[in-house]
C-alpha positions in Angstrom: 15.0 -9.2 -19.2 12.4 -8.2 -16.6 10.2 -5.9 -16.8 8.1 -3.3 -14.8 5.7 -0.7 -15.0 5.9 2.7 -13.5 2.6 3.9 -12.5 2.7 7.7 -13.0 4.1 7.8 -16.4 3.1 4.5 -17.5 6.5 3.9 -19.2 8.0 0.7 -19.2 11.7 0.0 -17.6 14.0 -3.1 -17.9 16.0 -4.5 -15.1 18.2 -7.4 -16.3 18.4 -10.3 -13.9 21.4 -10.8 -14.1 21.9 -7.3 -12.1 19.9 -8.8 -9.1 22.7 -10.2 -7.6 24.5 -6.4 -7.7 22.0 -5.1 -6.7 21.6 -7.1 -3.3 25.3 -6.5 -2.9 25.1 -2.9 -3.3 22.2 -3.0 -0.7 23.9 -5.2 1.7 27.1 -3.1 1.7 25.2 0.6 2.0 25.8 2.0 5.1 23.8 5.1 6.5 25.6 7.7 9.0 23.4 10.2 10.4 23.2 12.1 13.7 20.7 11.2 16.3 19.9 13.9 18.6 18.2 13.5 22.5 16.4 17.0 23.1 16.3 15.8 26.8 19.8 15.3 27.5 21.1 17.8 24.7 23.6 15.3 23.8 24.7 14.0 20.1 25.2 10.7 19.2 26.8 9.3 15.6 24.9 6.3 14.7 26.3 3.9 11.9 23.8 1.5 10.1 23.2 -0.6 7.4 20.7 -0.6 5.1 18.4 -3.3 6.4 18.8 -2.1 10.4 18.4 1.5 9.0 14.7 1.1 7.8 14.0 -1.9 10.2 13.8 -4.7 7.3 12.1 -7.7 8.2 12.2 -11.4 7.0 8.8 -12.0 5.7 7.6 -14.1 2.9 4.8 -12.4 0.4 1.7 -14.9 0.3 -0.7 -13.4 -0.9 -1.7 -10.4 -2.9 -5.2 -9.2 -2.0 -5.5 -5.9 -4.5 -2.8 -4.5 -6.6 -1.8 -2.4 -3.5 -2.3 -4.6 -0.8 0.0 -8.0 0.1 -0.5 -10.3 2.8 3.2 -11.1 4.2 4.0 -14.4 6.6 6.6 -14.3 9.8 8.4 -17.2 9.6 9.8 -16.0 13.3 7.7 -13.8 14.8 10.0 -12.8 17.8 12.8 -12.2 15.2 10.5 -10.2 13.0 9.6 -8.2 16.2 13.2 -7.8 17.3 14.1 -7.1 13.5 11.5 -4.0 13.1 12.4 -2.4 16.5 8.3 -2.7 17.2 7.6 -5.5 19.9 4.1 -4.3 20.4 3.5 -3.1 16.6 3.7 -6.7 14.9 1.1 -9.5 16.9 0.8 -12.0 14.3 2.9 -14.2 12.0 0.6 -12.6 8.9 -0.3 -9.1 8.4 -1.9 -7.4 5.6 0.6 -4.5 4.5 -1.0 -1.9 1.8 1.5 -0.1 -0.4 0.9 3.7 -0.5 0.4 6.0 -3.7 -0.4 3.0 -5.8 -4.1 4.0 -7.2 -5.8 0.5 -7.8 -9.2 -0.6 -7.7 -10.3 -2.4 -4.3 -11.2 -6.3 -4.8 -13.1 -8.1 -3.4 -15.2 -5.2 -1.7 -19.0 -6.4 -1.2 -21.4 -4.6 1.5 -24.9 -6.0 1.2 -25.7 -2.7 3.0 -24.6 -0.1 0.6 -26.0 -2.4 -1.9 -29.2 -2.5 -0.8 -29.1 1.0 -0.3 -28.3 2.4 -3.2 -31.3 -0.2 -5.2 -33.9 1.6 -2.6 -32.6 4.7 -3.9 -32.4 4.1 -7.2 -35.9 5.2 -9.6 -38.6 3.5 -11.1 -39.5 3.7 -15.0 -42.3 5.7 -13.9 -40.3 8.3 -11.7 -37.7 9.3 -14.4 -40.4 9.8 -16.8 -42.4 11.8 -14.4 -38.9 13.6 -13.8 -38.4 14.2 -17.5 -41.7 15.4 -18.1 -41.4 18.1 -15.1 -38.0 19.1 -16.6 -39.9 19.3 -20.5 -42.8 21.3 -19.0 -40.8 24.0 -17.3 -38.4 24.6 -20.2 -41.4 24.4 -22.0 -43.4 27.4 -20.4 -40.0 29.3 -19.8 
């Protein structure tokens, strides 16, 4: 059995492996009918899709995972992934770095020497947060 977390609830689900292969088929098999309507010519059209044209899948291999919500996915064709996704001028490069929305996870491998150095100029001496504290002692003091 696999297994998999889900992230709002935290409750854990099991997919049995041996259901892959089901579930593929029923993926490969769905079709999707909708109506596609052009506001310039007023005319309706009845498109018929599968699943995979229907969201513009595209062959890509995952090569690396950055973050828990960010991958980094390889092209093995990049003129077929193009063609695939529908967006000639959308995908460039044979690797992109594709971040999954709504999953809250800490950002890796985030270091700006600005913002560091920063925040220590900001941050107060010994000698200030006792000087600090004794302001704050004196006026609730003479309140």
């Amino acid at each position: 059995m696999l297994s998999s977390q889900c992230a709002p609830s935290n409750k854990a689900f099991s997919i049995n492996e041996f259901d892959f292969d089901n579930l593929t088929k029923d993926i490969d098999n769905k079709i999707i009918k909708y109506t596609k309507y052009n506001y310039f010519s007023g005319v309706s059209t009845e498109v018929t899709q599968n699943f995979w044209e229907y969201y513009h899948a595209v062959d890509a291999e995952i090569v690396r995972v950055i973050d828990g919500d960010t991958v980094v996915v390889k092209f093995d064709d990049l003129k077929l992934a193009q063609e695939q996704s529908g967006a000639e001028s959308h995908i460039t490069e044979n690797q992109i770095n594709i971040r999954i929305p709504f999953i809250d996870t800490p950002e890796a491998y985030v270091v700006d020497p600005f913002v560091s150095a920063s925040n220590k100029q900001k941050e107060k001496t010994p000698e200030e947060i006792q000087a600090i504290f004794d302001a704050q002692q004196a006026k609730n003091w003479w309140s």
